[in-house]
DSSP file (Angstrom, degrees, kcal/mol; ACC not computed):
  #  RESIDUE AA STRUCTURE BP1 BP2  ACC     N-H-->O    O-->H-N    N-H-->O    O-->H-N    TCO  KAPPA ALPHA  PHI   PSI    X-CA   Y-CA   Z-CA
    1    1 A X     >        0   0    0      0, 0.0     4,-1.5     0, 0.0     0, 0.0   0.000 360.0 360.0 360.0 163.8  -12.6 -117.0   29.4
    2    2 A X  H  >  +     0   0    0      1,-0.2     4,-2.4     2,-0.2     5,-0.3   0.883 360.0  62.9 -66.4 -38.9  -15.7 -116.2   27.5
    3    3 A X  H  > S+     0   0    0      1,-0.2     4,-1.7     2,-0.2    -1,-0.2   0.901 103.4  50.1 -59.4 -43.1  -16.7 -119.7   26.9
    4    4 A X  H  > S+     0   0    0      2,-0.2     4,-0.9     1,-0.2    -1,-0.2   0.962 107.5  54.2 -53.9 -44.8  -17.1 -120.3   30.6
    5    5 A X  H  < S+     0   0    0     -4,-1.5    -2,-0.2     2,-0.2    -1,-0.2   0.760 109.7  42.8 -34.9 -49.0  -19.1 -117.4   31.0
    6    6 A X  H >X S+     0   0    0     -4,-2.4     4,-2.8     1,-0.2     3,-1.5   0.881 115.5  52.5 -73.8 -44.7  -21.6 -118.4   28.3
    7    7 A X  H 3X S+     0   0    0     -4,-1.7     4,-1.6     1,-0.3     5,-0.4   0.661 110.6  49.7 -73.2 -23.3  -21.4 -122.2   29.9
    8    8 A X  H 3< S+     0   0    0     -4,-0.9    -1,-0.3     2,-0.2     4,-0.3   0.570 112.5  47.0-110.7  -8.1  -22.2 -120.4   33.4
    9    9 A X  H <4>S+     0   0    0     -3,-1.5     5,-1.8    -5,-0.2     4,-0.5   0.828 122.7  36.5 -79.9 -53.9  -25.4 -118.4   31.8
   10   10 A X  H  <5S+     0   0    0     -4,-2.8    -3,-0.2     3,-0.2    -2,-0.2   0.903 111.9  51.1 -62.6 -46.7  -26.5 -121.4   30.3
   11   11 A X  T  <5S+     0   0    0     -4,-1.6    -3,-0.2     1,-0.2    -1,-0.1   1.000 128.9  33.3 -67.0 -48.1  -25.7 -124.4   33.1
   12   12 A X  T   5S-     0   0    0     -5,-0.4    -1,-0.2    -4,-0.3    -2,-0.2   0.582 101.1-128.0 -83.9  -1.3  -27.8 -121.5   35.7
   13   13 A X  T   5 +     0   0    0     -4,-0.5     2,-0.2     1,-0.2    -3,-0.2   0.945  61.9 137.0  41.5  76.8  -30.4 -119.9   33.4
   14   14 A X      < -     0   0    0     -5,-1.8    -1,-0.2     1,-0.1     3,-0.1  -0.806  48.0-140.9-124.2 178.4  -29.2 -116.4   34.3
   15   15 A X  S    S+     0   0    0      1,-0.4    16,-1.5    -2,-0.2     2,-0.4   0.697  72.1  21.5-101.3 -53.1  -28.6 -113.4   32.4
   16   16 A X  E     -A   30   0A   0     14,-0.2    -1,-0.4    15,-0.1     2,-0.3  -0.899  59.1-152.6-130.7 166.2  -26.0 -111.6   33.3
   17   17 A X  E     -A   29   0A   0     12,-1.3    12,-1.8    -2,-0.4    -8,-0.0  -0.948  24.0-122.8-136.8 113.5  -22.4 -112.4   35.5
   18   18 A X  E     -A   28   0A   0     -2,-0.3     2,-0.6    10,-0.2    10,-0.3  -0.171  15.3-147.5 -60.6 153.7  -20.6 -110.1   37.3
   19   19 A X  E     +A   27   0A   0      8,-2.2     7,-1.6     2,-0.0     8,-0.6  -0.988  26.3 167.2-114.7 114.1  -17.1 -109.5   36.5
   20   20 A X  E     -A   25   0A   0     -2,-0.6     2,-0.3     5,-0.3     5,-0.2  -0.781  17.6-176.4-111.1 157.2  -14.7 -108.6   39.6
   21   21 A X  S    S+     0   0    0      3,-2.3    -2,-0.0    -2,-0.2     0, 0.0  -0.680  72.1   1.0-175.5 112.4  -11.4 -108.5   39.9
   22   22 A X  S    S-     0   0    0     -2,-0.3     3,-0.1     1,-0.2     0, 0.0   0.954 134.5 -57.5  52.1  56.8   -9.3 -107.5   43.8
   23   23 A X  S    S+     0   0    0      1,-0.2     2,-0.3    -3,-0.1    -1,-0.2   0.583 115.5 104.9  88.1   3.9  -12.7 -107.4   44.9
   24   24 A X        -     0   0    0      0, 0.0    -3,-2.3     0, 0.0     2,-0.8  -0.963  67.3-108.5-151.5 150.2  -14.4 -105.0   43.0
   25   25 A X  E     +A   20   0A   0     -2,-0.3    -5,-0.3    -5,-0.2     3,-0.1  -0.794  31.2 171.2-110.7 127.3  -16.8 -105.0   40.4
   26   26 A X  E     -     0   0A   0     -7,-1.6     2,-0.2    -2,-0.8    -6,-0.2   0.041  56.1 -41.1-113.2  18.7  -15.7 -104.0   37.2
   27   27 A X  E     -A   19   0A   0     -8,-0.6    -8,-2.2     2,-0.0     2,-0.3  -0.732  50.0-101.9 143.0-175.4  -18.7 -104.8   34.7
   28   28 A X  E     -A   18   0A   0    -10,-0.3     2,-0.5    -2,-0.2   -10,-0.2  -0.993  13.7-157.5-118.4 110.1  -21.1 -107.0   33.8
   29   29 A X  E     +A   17   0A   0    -12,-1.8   -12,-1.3    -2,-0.3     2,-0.5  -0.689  18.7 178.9 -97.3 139.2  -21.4 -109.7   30.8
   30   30 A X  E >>  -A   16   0A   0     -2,-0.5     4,-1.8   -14,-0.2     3,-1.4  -0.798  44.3-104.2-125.9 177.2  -25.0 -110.7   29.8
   31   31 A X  H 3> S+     0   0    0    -16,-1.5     4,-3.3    -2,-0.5     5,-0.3   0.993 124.8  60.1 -51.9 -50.6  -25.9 -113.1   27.1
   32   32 A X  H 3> S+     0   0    0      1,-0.3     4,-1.9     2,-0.2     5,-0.3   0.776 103.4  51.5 -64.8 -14.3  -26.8 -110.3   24.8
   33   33 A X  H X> S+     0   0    0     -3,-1.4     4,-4.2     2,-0.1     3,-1.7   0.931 117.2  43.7 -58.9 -57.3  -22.9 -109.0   25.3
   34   34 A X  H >X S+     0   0    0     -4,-1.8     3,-2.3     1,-0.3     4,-1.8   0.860 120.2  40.8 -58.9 -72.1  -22.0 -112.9   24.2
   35   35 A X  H 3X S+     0   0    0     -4,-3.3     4,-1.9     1,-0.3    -1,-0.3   0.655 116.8  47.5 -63.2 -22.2  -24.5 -112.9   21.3
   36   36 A X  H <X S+     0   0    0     -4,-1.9     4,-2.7    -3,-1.7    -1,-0.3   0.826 110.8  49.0 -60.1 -44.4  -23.9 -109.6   20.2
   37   37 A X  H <<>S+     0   0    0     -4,-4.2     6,-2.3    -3,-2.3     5,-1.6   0.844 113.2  50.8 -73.2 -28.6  -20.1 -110.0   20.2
   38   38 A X  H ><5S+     0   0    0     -4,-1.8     3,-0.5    -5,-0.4    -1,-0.2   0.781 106.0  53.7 -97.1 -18.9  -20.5 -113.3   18.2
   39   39 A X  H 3<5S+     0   0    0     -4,-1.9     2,-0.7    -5,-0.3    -2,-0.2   0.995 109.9  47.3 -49.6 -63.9  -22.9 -111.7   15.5
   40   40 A X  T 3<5S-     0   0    0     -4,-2.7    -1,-0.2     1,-0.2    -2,-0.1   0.094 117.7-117.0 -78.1  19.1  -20.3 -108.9   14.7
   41   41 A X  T < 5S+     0   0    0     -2,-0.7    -3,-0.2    -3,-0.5    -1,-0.2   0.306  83.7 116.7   5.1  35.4  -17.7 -111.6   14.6
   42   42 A X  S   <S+     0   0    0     -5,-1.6     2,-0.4    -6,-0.2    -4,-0.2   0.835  78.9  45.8 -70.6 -29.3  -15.3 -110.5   17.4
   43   43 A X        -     0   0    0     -6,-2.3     2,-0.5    -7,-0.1    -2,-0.2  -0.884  63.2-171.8-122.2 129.0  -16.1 -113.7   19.2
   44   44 A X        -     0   0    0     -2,-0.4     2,-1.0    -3,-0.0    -6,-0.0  -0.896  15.9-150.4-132.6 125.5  -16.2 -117.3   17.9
   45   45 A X        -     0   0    0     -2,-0.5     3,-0.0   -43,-0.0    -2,-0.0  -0.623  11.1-160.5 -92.5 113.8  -17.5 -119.9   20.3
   46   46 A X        -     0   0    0     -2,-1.0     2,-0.3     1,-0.1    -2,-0.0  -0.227  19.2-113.7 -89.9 179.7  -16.1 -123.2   19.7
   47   47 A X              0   0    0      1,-0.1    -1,-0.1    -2,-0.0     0, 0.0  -0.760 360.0 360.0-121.6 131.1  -17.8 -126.6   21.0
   48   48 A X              0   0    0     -2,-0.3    -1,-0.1    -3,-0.0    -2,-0.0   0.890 360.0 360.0-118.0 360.0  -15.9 -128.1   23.4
């Protein structure tokens, strides 16, 4: 889920996380996806 993601940018003070999936890398999420996506309201990150 997205919320981990953001929680695994934050806990490691990175930028971006690869996304894989059978071994192969199939994008990249970087904060600016997460902040972007939660400006334009696609994404709402709840507290947990």
């Amino acid at each position: 889920p997205v919320s981990e993601i953001a929680l695994l940018l934050t806990q490691r003070k990175i930028k971006r996380v690869p996304v894989v999936q059978d071994d192969k890398l199939v994008g990249i999420v970087s904060r600016a996806d997460i902040v972007h996506a939660v400006a334009q309201g696609h994404l709402i990150i709840r507290p947990w």
